[in-house]
C-alpha positions in Angstrom: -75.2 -30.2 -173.6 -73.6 -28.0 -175.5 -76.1 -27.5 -177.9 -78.8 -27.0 -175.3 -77.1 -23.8 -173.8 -76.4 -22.4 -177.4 -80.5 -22.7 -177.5 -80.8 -21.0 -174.5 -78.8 -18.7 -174.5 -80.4 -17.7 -178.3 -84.3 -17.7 -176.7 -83.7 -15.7 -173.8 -81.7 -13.2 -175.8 -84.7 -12.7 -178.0 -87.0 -12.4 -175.6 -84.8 -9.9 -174.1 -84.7 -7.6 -176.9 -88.9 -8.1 -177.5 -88.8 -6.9 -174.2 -86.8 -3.9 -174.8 -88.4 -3.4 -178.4 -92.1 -3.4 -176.4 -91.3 -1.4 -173.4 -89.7 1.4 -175.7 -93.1 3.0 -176.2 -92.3 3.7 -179.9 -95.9 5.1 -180.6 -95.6 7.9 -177.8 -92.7 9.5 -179.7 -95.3 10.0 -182.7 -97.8 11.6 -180.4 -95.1 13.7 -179.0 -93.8 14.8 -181.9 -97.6 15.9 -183.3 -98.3 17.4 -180.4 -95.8 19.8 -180.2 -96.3 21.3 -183.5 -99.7 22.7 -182.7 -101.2 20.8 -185.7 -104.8 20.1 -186.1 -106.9 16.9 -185.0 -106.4 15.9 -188.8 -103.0 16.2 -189.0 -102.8 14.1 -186.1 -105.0 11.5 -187.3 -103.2 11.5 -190.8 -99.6 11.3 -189.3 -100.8 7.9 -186.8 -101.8 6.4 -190.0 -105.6 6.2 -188.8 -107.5 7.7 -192.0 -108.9 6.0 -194.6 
């Protein structure tokens, strides 16, 4: 029994902090952050990690 709670409590703390990690929005901060330099559509693209 003891075991089984150790397990659970481990699982639903890692789901909690998924949760936290996916509602954090860590992309928006990048787009923010572009955005208010006044940089070009390039720089913008280079900085998201979109070029080739």
């Amino acid at each position: 029994m003891k075991l089984f709670v150790q397990s659970a409590m481990i699982f639903f703390g890692t789901l909690l902090a998924a949760a936290l990690v996916a509602l954090g929005e860590p992309g928006n901060a990048e787009v923010q952050m572009a955005s208010q330099t006044g940089s070009s559509a390039a720089e913008v693209v280079a900085l998201l990690g979109l070029d080739d």
